[in-house]
C-alpha positions in Angstrom: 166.4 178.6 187.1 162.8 178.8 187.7 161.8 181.2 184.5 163.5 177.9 182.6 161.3 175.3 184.0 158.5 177.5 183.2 159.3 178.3 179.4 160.4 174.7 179.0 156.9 173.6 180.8 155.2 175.9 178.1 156.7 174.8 175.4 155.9 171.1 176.1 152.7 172.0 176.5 151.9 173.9 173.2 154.0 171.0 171.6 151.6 168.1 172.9 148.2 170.7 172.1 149.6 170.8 168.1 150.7 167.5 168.1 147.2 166.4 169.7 145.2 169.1 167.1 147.0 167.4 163.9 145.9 164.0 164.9 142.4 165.0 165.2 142.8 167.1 161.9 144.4 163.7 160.4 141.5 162.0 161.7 138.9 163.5 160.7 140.3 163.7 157.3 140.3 159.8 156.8 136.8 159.9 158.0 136.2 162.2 155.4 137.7 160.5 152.7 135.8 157.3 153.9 132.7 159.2 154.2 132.4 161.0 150.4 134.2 159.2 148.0 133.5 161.1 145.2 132.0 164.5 144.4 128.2 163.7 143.9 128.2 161.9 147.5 129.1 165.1 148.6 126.3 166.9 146.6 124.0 164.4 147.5 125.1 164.9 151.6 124.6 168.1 151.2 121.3 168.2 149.5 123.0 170.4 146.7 120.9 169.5 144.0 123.0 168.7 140.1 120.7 169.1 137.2 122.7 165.8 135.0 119.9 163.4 133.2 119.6 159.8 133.3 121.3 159.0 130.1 124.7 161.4 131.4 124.7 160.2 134.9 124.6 156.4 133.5 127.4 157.7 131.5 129.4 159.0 133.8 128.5 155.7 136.1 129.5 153.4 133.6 133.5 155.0 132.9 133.7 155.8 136.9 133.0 152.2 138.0 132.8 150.3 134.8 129.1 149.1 135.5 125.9 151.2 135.2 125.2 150.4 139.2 124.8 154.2 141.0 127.4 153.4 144.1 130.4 150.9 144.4 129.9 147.6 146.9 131.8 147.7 149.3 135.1 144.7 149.4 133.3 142.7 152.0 130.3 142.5 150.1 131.6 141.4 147.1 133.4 139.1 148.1 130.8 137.3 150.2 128.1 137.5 147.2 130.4 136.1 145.0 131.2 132.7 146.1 128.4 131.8 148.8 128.8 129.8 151.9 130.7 127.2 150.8 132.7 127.7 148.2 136.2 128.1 149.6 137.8 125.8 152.2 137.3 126.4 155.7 140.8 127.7 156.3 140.9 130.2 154.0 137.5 132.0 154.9 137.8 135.5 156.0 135.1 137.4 157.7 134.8 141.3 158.7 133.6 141.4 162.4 
């Protein structure tokens, strides 16, 4: 009876440490995804240094994110530069915190 508790006490232990080690794993993943959204972020991060001129980087700006700007705005930011302070009604306002 004893050797069951044991094995059972095992087992819920090495169930909870995968359990735990995939959540970090997920985790760190989304950070991930937040962090480098593309694949010359990454270069960038990692001071790997792509030898693309001005004119093909533009380029490839331009059909990425449909303007010539180097990195995307975030949301929020848009959204606040577009309208100003007071152009939508008081109830609808929405601000990140």
């Amino acid at each position: 009876m004893d050797s069951i508790f044991r094995d059972a006490t095992i087992v819920l232990i090495v169930g909870c440490a995968t359990l735990l080690l995939l959540i970090v794993c997920c985790l760190l993943a989304m950070v991930a995804s937040l962090t480098f959204d593309c694949w010359w972020h990454i270069s960038e991060f990692l001071g790997y240094c792509v030898n693309i001129d001005d004119d093909t980087q533009q380029l490839i700006d331009s059909a990425f994110y449909g303007k010539t700007e180097r990195r995307r705005r975030r949301p929020w930011i848009v959204r606040l530069s577009r309208g100003g302070k007071d152009s939508m009604a008081t109830e609808t306002k929405s601000y990140i915190i």
